[in-house]
N, C-alpha and C positions, 0 to 999 in steps of 0.2 A: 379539387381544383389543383393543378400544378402550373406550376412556372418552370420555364428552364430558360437560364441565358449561358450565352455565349461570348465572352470575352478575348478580346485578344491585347495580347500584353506580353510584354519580355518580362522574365525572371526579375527582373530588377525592379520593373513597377509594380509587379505582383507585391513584392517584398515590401516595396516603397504603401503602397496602399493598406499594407495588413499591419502597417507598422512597424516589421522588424528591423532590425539596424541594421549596416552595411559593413559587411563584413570583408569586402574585398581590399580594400588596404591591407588589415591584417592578415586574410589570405596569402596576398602576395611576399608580404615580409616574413611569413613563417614559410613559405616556398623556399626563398632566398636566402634561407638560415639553413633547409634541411639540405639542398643544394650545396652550399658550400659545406657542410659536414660532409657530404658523399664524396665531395672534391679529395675531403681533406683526406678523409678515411681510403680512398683507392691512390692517393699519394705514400700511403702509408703501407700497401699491399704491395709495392715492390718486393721481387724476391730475395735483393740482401736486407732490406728491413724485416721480412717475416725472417728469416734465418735469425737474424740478431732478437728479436722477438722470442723466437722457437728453443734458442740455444741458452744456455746456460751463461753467464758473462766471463763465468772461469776458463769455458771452451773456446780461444780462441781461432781455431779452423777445424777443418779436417781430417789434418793428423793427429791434434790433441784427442778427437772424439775417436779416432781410431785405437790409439792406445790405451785410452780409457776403455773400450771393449778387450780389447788384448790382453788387460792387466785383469778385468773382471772373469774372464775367462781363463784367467790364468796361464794362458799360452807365452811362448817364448816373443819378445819382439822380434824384425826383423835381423837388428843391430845385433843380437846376440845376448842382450844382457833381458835376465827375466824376474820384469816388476810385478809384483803383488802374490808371489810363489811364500808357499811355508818353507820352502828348504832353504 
């Protein structure tokens, strides 16, 4: 012998009838949490925040990080005077 029925119902009664709780409040509140995190985090992706991020806090711009390769490499600066030479 079989049976077969056919119901129709939204998700929500289905739920509602089998018991389960309703989860959609907290749905929407943990939406609205991950939401403003996204907000916050691509406020945060500017490109002088990742620079200031990326960079060292001793490195103040450009030219400090320039000299700091100059002097590691040992080369003369432009100025004339040569940082980080044994002689």
């Amino acid at each position: 012998m079989k049976f077969k029925f056919d119901i129709e119902c939204t998700p929500e009664e289905a739920r509602a009838f089998i018991g389960l709780p309703n989860v959609a409040p907290m749905q929407e509140r943990m939406m609205k949490e991950l939401e403003d995190r996204l907000q916050e985090n691509m406020r945060n992706l500017s490109p002088e925040e990742m620079v200031k991020t990326w960079m060292p806090a001793t490195i103040q711009g450009f030219g400090e990080m320039q000299k700091m390769f100059w002097t590691q490499m040992g080369v003369k600066m432009p100025d004339g005077n040569q940082e980080g030479g044994d002689e």
